[in-house]
N, C-alpha and C positions, 0 to 999 in steps of 0.2 A: 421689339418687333413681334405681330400677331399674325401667324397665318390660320387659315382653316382644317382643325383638325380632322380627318379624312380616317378613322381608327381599321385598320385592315382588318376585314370582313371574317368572321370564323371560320366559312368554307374556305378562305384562299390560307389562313395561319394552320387548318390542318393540314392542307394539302403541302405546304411551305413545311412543314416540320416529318410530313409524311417520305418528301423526297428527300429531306438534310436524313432523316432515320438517325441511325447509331454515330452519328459523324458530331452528332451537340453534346453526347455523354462527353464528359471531361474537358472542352475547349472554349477557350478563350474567346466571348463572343463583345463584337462590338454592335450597338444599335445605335444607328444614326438615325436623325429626324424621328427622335422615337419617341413622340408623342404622349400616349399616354403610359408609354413602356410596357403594353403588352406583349411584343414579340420579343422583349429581352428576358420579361419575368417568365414566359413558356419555358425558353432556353433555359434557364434556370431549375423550372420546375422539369427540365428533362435532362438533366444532369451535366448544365455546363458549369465549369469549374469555377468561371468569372465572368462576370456582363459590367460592361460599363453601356452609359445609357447618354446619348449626346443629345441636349433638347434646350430650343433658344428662347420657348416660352415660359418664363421663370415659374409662375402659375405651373403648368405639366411639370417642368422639371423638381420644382415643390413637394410636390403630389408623387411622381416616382420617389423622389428619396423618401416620402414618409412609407411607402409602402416596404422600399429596402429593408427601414429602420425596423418594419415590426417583421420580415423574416426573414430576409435574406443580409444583413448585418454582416461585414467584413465577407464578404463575397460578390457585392457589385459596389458600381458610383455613379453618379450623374456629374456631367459636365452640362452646367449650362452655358450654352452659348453657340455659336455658328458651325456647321460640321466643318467648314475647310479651316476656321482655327482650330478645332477638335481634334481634326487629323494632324495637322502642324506640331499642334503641343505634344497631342501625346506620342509621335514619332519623333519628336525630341526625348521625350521621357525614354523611349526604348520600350513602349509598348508594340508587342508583335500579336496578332488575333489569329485567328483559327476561321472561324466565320465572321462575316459583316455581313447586317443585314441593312441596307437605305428605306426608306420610304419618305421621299420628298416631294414635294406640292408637287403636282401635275402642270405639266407644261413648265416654262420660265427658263427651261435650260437648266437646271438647279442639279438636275440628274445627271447630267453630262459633267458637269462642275465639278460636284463631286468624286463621281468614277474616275475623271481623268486626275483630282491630287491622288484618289487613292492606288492611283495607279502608279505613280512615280514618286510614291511614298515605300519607306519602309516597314507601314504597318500590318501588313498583310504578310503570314508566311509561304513560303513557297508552298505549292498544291490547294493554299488556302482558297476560302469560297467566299465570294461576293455576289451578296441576292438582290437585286433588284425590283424593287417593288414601282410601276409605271401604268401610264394610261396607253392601253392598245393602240391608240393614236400616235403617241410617241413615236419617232425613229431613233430607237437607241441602236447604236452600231454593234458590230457584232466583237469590236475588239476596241482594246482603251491599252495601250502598251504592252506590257507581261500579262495582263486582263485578256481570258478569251472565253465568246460566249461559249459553253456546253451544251445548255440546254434552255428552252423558252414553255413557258404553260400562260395557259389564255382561259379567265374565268369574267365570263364579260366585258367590262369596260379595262379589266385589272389583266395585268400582267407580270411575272415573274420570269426575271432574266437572272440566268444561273452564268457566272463567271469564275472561270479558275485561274489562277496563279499560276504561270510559268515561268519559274526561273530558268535561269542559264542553260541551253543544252546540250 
Protein backbone atom coordinates (compact mmCIF):
# COMPACT_ATOMS: atom_id res chain seq x y z
CA UNK A 1 0.00 0.00 0.00
CA UNK A 2 1.53 3.64 -1.07
CA UNK A 3 0.28 6.71 0.24
CA UNK A 4 1.73 10.29 -0.06
CA UNK A 5 4.16 11.06 2.15
CA UNK A 6 3.10 14.54 3.76
CA UNK A 7 6.92 14.74 6.18
CA UNK A 8 5.56 17.36 9.20
CA UNK A 9 6.85 20.59 8.56
CA UNK A 10 10.06 21.86 11.04
CA UNK A 11 7.85 24.72 12.29
CA UNK A 12 5.07 22.49 13.49
CA UNK A 13 7.88 19.28 15.02
CA UNK A 14 9.33 22.39 16.88
CA UNK A 15 6.38 23.62 18.10
CA UNK A 16 5.10 19.83 18.75
CA UNK A 17 8.25 19.10 20.91
CA UNK A 18 8.26 22.59 22.22
CA UNK A 19 4.73 21.80 24.07
CA UNK A 20 5.47 17.87 24.85
CA UNK A 21 8.98 19.92 26.62
CA UNK A 22 10.48 17.67 29.42
CA UNK A 23 7.49 15.07 29.27
CA UNK A 24 9.93 12.95 26.00
CA UNK A 25 12.92 12.76 28.42
CA UNK A 26 12.73 9.13 29.50
CA UNK A 27 9.19 7.92 27.76
CA UNK A 28 8.17 5.44 25.93
CA UNK A 29 7.09 6.93 22.49
CA UNK A 30 5.01 5.44 19.93
CA UNK A 31 5.02 6.82 16.19
CA UNK A 32 2.25 5.94 14.09
CA UNK A 33 2.14 6.56 10.32
CA UNK A 34 5.60 7.59 10.86
CA UNK A 35 6.74 8.01 7.60
CA UNK A 36 9.92 9.01 7.24
CA UNK A 37 10.42 8.69 11.29
CA UNK A 38 11.26 11.97 11.95
CA UNK A 39 9.14 12.69 14.89
CA UNK A 40 10.30 9.40 16.48
CA UNK A 41 14.07 9.93 15.74
CA UNK A 42 13.52 13.81 17.57
CA UNK A 43 12.05 11.93 20.46
CA UNK A 44 14.90 10.18 20.63
CA UNK A 45 17.23 12.72 20.02
CA UNK A 46 15.37 14.47 23.24
CA UNK A 47 15.68 11.81 25.49
CA UNK A 48 12.95 9.21 24.96
CA UNK A 49 13.89 5.95 26.40
CA UNK A 50 12.25 3.96 23.48
CA UNK A 51 10.38 4.69 20.00
CA UNK A 52 8.87 2.22 18.20
CA UNK A 53 7.97 3.44 14.65
CA UNK A 54 4.79 2.01 12.80
CA UNK A 55 5.02 2.47 8.96
CA UNK A 56 3.03 0.41 5.99
CA UNK A 57 5.35 1.66 3.36
CA UNK A 58 8.10 -1.05 3.36
CA UNK A 59 10.53 1.43 1.41
CA UNK A 60 10.12 4.29 4.63
CA UNK A 61 9.91 1.49 7.01
CA UNK A 62 13.36 0.35 5.38
CA UNK A 63 14.94 3.49 5.49
CA UNK A 64 13.80 4.12 9.38
CA UNK A 65 15.38 0.96 10.56
CA UNK A 66 18.53 1.71 8.60
CA UNK A 67 18.81 4.92 10.30
CA UNK A 68 17.93 2.93 13.85
CA UNK A 69 20.79 0.50 12.98
CA UNK A 70 23.40 3.22 12.64
CA UNK A 71 22.31 5.06 16.16
CA UNK A 72 19.90 4.38 17.82
CA UNK A 73 20.32 0.33 18.07
CA UNK A 74 18.33 -1.55 20.87
CA UNK A 75 16.41 1.56 21.72
CA UNK A 76 13.78 1.67 19.01
CA UNK A 77 11.81 -0.72 16.16
CA UNK A 78 9.88 -0.35 13.17
CA UNK A 79 6.71 -2.23 12.58
CA UNK A 80 5.93 -2.37 9.24
CA UNK A 81 2.58 -2.59 8.62
CA UNK A 82 -1.06 -0.93 9.22
CA UNK A 83 -1.41 1.26 12.63
CA UNK A 84 -4.75 -0.56 13.69
CA UNK A 85 -2.71 -3.99 13.38
CA UNK A 86 0.11 -2.04 15.13
CA UNK A 87 -1.93 -1.10 17.90
CA UNK A 88 -3.60 -4.66 18.11
CA UNK A 89 -0.24 -6.43 18.18
CA UNK A 90 1.59 -4.54 20.26
CA UNK A 91 -1.19 -4.34 23.08
CA UNK A 92 -1.14 -7.92 22.97
CA UNK A 93 2.53 -7.76 23.46
CA UNK A 94 1.77 -5.60 26.70
CA UNK A 95 3.35 -2.55 25.15
CA UNK A 96 2.25 0.55 27.34
CA UNK A 97 3.53 4.26 25.63
CA UNK A 98 3.94 7.29 27.38
CA UNK A 99 3.51 9.54 24.16
CA UNK A 100 1.94 8.65 20.69
CA UNK A 101 2.35 10.64 18.15
CA UNK A 102 -0.21 9.89 14.66
CA UNK A 103 0.20 11.54 11.47
CA UNK A 104 -2.18 9.97 8.99
CA UNK A 105 -3.18 10.82 5.36
CA UNK A 106 -5.51 13.82 5.61
CA UNK A 107 -8.91 13.16 5.27
CA UNK A 108 -10.24 9.17 4.69
CA UNK A 109 -11.23 8.92 8.14
CA UNK A 110 -7.94 7.14 8.89
CA UNK A 111 -7.52 9.61 11.98
CA UNK A 112 -10.59 8.77 13.63
CA UNK A 113 -9.68 5.00 12.93
CA UNK A 114 -7.00 5.25 14.64
CA UNK A 115 -7.79 7.43 17.91
CA UNK A 116 -10.91 5.45 18.47
CA UNK A 117 -8.50 1.60 18.58
CA UNK A 118 -6.38 3.60 20.48
CA UNK A 119 -8.56 4.51 22.69
CA UNK A 120 -10.05 1.31 23.74
CA UNK A 121 -6.73 -0.13 23.53
CA UNK A 122 -4.43 -0.72 26.41
CA UNK A 123 -1.44 1.02 24.91
CA UNK A 124 -1.52 4.21 26.15
CA UNK A 125 -0.87 4.72 29.99
CA UNK A 126 -3.06 6.49 32.15
CA UNK A 127 -2.32 10.55 31.98
CA UNK A 128 -0.36 9.48 28.73
CA UNK A 129 -0.60 11.82 25.60
CA UNK A 130 -1.82 11.32 22.27
CA UNK A 131 -0.78 13.96 19.38
CA UNK A 132 -2.54 14.31 16.67
CA UNK A 133 -1.24 15.60 13.68
CA UNK A 134 -4.54 16.62 11.02
CA UNK A 135 -5.62 19.04 8.25
CA UNK A 136 -7.63 22.30 9.82
CA UNK A 137 -10.42 21.06 7.79
CA UNK A 138 -10.71 17.91 9.63
CA UNK A 139 -13.51 17.61 12.38
CA UNK A 140 -11.72 15.62 14.99
CA UNK A 141 -13.85 15.49 18.12
CA UNK A 142 -12.96 16.58 21.05
CA UNK A 143 -13.06 13.26 22.92
CA UNK A 144 -12.44 9.39 21.67
CA UNK A 145 -13.34 7.31 25.01
CA UNK A 146 -10.70 7.84 28.24
CA UNK A 147 -9.14 10.24 25.06
CA UNK A 148 -9.88 13.97 25.83
CA UNK A 149 -8.86 16.80 23.98
CA UNK A 150 -6.54 19.42 26.21
CA UNK A 151 -5.19 21.41 23.89
CA UNK A 152 -5.36 22.30 19.92
CA UNK A 153 -2.50 24.64 17.84
CA UNK A 154 -3.26 25.64 14.31
CA UNK A 155 -0.07 26.39 11.85
CA UNK A 156 -1.78 26.72 8.52
CA UNK A 157 -3.35 23.95 6.87
CA UNK A 158 -1.82 21.71 9.94
CA UNK A 159 -3.13 21.09 13.18
CA UNK A 160 -2.15 19.56 16.36
CA UNK A 161 -4.71 17.92 18.75
CA UNK A 162 -3.33 17.30 22.24
CA UNK A 163 -5.21 14.24 23.85
CA UNK A 164 -4.89 12.91 27.40
CA UNK A 165 -5.55 9.68 28.92
CA UNK A 166 -8.08 9.30 31.71
CA UNK A 167 -8.37 6.61 33.63
CA UNK A 168 -10.73 5.55 36.15
CA UNK A 169 -11.86 8.38 38.52
Amino acid sequence: MWRKVRPTTGRVKKALFDILGPSVKGSKFLDLFAGTGAIGLEALRKGAQMAVFVEVNERLARRIGEEIEKSWHGKAIVIKGDAISAIRRLSGEGHIFDIVFMDPPYGGGMAEAAISKLSSSEVIRDNGIVVLEHSSRDGIGERFGDLILYRRERYGDTMLSFFLKKGEA
